[in-house]
N, C-alpha and C positions, 0 to 999 in steps of 0.2 A: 545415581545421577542419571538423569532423563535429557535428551539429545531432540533439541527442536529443528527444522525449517518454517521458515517466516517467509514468507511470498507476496514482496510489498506491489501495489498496487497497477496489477497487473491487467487494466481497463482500457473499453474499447477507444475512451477518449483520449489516453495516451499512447496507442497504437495507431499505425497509419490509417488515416482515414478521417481520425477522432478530430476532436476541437483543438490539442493541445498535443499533435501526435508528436510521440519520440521517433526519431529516426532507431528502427532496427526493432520497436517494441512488439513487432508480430511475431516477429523471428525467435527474440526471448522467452514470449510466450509456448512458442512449438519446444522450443528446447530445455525449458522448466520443467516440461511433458514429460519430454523424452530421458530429464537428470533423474526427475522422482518416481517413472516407470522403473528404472532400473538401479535405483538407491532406496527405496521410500523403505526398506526395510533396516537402515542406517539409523531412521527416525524415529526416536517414540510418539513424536507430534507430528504433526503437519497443519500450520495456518495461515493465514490467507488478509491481507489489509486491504482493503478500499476509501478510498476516497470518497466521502458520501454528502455531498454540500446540497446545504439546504439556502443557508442567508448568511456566506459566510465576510459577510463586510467588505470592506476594501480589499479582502484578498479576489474577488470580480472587480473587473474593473472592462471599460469597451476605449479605454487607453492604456494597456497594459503594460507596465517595463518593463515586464519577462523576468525580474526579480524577486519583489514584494507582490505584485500585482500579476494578475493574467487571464486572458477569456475565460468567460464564463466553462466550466466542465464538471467530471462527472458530477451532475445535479442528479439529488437523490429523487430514486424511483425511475430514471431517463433511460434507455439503451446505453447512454454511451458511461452512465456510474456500473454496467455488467461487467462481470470478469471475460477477457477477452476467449471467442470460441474455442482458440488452439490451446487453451489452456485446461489441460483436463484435472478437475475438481474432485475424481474418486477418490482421492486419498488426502481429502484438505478436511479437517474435524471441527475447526470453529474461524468462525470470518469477524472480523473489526473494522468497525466502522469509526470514521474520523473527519473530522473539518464541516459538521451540520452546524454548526454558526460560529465560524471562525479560521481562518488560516491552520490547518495542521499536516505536519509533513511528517513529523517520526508516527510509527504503528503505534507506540505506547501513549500514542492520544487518543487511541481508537478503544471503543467501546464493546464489546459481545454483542452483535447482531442476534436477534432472538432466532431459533430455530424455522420459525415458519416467515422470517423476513425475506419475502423475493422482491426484486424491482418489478415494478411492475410496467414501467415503457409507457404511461397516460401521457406523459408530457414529450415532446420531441427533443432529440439530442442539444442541450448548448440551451434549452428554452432555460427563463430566469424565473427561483419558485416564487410561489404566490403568497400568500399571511397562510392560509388551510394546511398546506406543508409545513408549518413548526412545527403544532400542531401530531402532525401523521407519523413525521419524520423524528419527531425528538427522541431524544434512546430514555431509558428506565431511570428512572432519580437510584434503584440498586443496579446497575447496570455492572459488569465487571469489564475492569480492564485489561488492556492485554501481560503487563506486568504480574497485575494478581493471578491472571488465567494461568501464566505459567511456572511463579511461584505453586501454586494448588497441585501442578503438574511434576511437582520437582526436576523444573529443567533447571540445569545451568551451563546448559552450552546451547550457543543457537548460532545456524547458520541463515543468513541474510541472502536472496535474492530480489531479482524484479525493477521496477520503474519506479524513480528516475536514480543513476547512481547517482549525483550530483546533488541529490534533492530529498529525497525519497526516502532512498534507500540508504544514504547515508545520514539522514536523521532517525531512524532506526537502527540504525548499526549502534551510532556513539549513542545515544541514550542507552541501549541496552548493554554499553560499558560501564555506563554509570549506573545502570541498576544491577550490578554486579554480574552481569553474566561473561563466560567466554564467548567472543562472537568472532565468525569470520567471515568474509562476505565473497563472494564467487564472483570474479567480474565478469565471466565470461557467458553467467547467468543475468546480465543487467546490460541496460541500454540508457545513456547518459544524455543531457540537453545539450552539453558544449562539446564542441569538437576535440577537444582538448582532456581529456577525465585525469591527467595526473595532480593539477593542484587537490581535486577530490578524494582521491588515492593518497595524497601526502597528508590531507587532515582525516581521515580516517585514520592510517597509519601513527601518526602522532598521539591519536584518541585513545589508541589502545587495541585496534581491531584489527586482524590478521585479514590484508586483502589477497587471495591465494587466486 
């Protein structure tokens, strides 16, 4: 049995600063650092989700209800779809991408970013993509996902952190209950939208996911 951490979406745009920032999301970043410096040997994986929007419909919107809808953010290839600085990436072995034409919150929408995929910053943080970015951005028609990547991997336990608990990181969590894994999610590695994270806490808990 092989023992993952999943490191959801831990970008400049949902850390202070960003288009769509979490309150505290700098800080989880440093301290994701600081958990898999001195755990990552707990791990046989280590990976990494972003949020990588290209044309993802109504979930932009420039009247957003902070629900279903919300500013424009990480647009793929911009600064602010990069993993955030404080977060150090030496021990992350494969990144997924997710929401290039469509609302997606769990990791397991997210696709294998090819090895030599970097953003590349052409467009400014929050700008809206163009028709050329389908196109650029679109992932492989054999693309693997992040469920296949860790079945291959024989994990079946995965530990969940990162942004947003509420959102994020808890559609990652429960999907990965449903695709049969043990999962447990760290709260004190996540930083949530509502001031409040225990109704978030109680449908995880109910979902099946140890929040520890």
């Amino acid at each position: 049995m092989s023992r993952a951490l999943i490191i959801v979406d831990v970008q400049n745009d949902f850390c202070e600063g960003g288009s769509l920032a979490v309150s505290g999301g700098a800080d989880v970043a440093g301290a994701i650092s600081e958990y898999v410096d001195a755990h990552h040997g707990e791990f046989d994986h280590i990976v990494a989700t972003q949020d990588w929007h290209v044309d993802p419909g109504e979930h932009f919107s420039d009247t957003p209800d902070f629900k279903d809808s919300w500013p424009p953010h990480c647009v793929a290839g911009t600064p602010g779809a990069e993993l955030h600085p404080d977060l150090d990436t030496e021990y992350i072995q494969a990144y997924f991408q997710k929401g290039q034409f469509s609302a997606a919150y769990s990791g397991f929408e997210g696709l294998l970013a090819p090895e030599d995929a970097v953003p590349t910053g052409e467009r400014q943080p929050g700008a809206l993509p163009g028709p050329a970015d389908a196109e650029r951005f679109a992932p492989d028609d054999d693309a693997i996902g992040l469920d296949d990547w860790l079945q291959s991997h024989d994990v079946e336990d995965v530990v969940v952190v990162g942004i947003a608990t509420d959102y994020c990181v808890m559609a990652t969590a429960l999907d990965a209950v449903q695709a049969g894994y043990s999962v447990t999610v760290l709260r004190s590695l996540t930083a949530g939208i509502a001031e409040d994270l225990e109704e978030a806490v109680a449908e995880m808990e109910l979902g099946g996911v140890d929040v520890a």
